[in-house]
C-alpha positions, -999 to +999 in steps of 0.1 A: -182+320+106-207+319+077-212+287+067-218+279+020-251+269+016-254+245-020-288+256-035-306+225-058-304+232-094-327+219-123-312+201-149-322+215-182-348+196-202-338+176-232-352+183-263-379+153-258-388+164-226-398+197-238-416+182-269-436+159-242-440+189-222-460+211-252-493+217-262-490+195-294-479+168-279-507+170-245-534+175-275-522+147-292-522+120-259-558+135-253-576+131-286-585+094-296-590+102-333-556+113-334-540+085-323-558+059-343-555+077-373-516+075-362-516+041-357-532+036-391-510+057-408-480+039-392-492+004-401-497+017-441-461+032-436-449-001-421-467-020-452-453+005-477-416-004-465-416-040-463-437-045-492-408-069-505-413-092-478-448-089-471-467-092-505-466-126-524-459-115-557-440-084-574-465-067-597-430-052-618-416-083-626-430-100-656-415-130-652-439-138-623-471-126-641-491-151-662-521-145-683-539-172-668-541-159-638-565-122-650-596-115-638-593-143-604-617-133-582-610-125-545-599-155-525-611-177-548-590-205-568-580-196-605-602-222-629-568-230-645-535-221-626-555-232-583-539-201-573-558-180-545-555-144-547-565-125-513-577-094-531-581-114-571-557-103-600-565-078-630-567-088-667-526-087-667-527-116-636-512-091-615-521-100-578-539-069-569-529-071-533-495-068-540-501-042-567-519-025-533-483-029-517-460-017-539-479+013-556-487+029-520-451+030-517-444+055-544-477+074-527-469+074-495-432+091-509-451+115-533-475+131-509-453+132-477-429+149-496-450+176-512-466+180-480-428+183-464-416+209-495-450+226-493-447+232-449-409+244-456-419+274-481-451+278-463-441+286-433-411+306-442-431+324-465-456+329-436-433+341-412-410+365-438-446+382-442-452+385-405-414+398-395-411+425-422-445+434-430-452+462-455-444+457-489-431+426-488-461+411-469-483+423-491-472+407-522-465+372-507-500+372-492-516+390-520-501+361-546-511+338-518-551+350-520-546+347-562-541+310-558-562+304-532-592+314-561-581+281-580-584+247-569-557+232-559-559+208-585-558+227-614-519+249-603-510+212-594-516+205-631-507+238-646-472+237-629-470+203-639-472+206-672-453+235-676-423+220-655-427+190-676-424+211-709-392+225-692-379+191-686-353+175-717-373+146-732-347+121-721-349+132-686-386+135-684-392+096-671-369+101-642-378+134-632-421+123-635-424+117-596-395+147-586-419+174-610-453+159-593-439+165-561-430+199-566-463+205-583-487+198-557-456+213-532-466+246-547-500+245-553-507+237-514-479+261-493-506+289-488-522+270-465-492+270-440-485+308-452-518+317-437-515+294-406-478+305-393-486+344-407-517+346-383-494+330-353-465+349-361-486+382-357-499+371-328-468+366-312-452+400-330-457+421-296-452+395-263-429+405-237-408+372-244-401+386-282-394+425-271-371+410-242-351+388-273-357+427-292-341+442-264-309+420-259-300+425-297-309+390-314-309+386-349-332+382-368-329+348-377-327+336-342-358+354-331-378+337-355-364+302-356-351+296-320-368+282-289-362+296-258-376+285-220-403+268-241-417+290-265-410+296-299-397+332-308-409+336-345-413+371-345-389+399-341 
């Protein structure tokens, strides 16, 4: 009489225990700079969003400004108004502080969004120019080496203001931040091109991508989906 034996399985990770479990993650706990620099980062981010309840004045509202108040120096009483400005006021008697506040708001939203829309085409540029190679790599990386011979800088303003010339008059207030972001967006994607290119190849010829080969995965899976902890991102 044989007698079932019930062999211990292993749960399945969760998606944050395999994010814990990877090399960004173990570089990130191990470097010092890269945490502070987090921190920091967080605390603007923190400032940025509750700017409203943290600064003492609104630098858009004119019916708090007053003329009196320009040119206060920092933490020092106004000869005419005795208010005390942590950081002093400009000519308009804007609390420069606040002004600090409120305009790193719209910064913080312009350049992680250009950085966000710039890591999307980047690294989907990067990685169609890994997985089909030939032409088609050639003439992403080749426009990609073009830029590259610019500043940055100088495409951010060139598509700028031809996007802006493109843009109805009427319209052209409203869409000011939307164009900016897509101009520095496209002026900064080779970067992440290069990057995820030179990984992808890499990868291109690992057992773990000619097993996914082998087993007829799409394309689409095999460049975009993890598996047992490694990202397939080439065919």
């Amino acid at each position: 009489m044989t007698q079932a034996t019930n062999t211990p399985t292993t749960a399945p990770k969760s998606r944050l225990a395999k994010f814990w479990d990877s090399d960004f993650a173990w570089a990130f706990r191990h470097s010092p700079v890269a945490i502070i620099a987090a921190l920091v980062v967080l605390v603007l981010f923190l400032a940025a969003v509750f700017a409203p309840l943290i600064a003492p004045h609104n630098p858009f509202d004119p019916a708090t400004l007053n003329l009196m108040n320009g040119f206060t120096a920092p933490g020092t009483p106004n000869a005419f108004t005795q208010e005390t400005f942590l950081l002093g006021t400009d000519d308009q008697g804007r609390d420069v502080f606040s002004t600090i506040l409120y305009g790193m708001r719209i910064s913080l939203f312009v350049g992680a969004s250009a950085v966000f829309i710039a890591m999307i085409i980047g690294v989907v540029l990067g990685l169609v120019a890994a997985y089909f190679g030939g032409w088609v790599e050639t003439i992403i990386m080749r426009i990609a080496d073009v830029q590259l011979t610019f500043p940055a800088i100088l495409v951010a303003m060139l598509i700028f203001g031809v996007a802006k010339g493109f843009t109805p008059p009427e319209y052209r207030d409203e869409m000011a931040i939307w164009v900016l972001i897509i101009a520095i967006a496209l002026s900064d994607w080779v970067q992440f091109a290069r990057v995820v290119r030179g990984a992808a190849l890499v990868e291109k010829n690992k057992e773990y991508v000619q097993a996914a080969r082998l087993i007829g995965r799409g394309s689409f899976p095999i460049m975009f989906r993890q598996e047992d902890g490694k990202w397939i991102i080439t065919r």
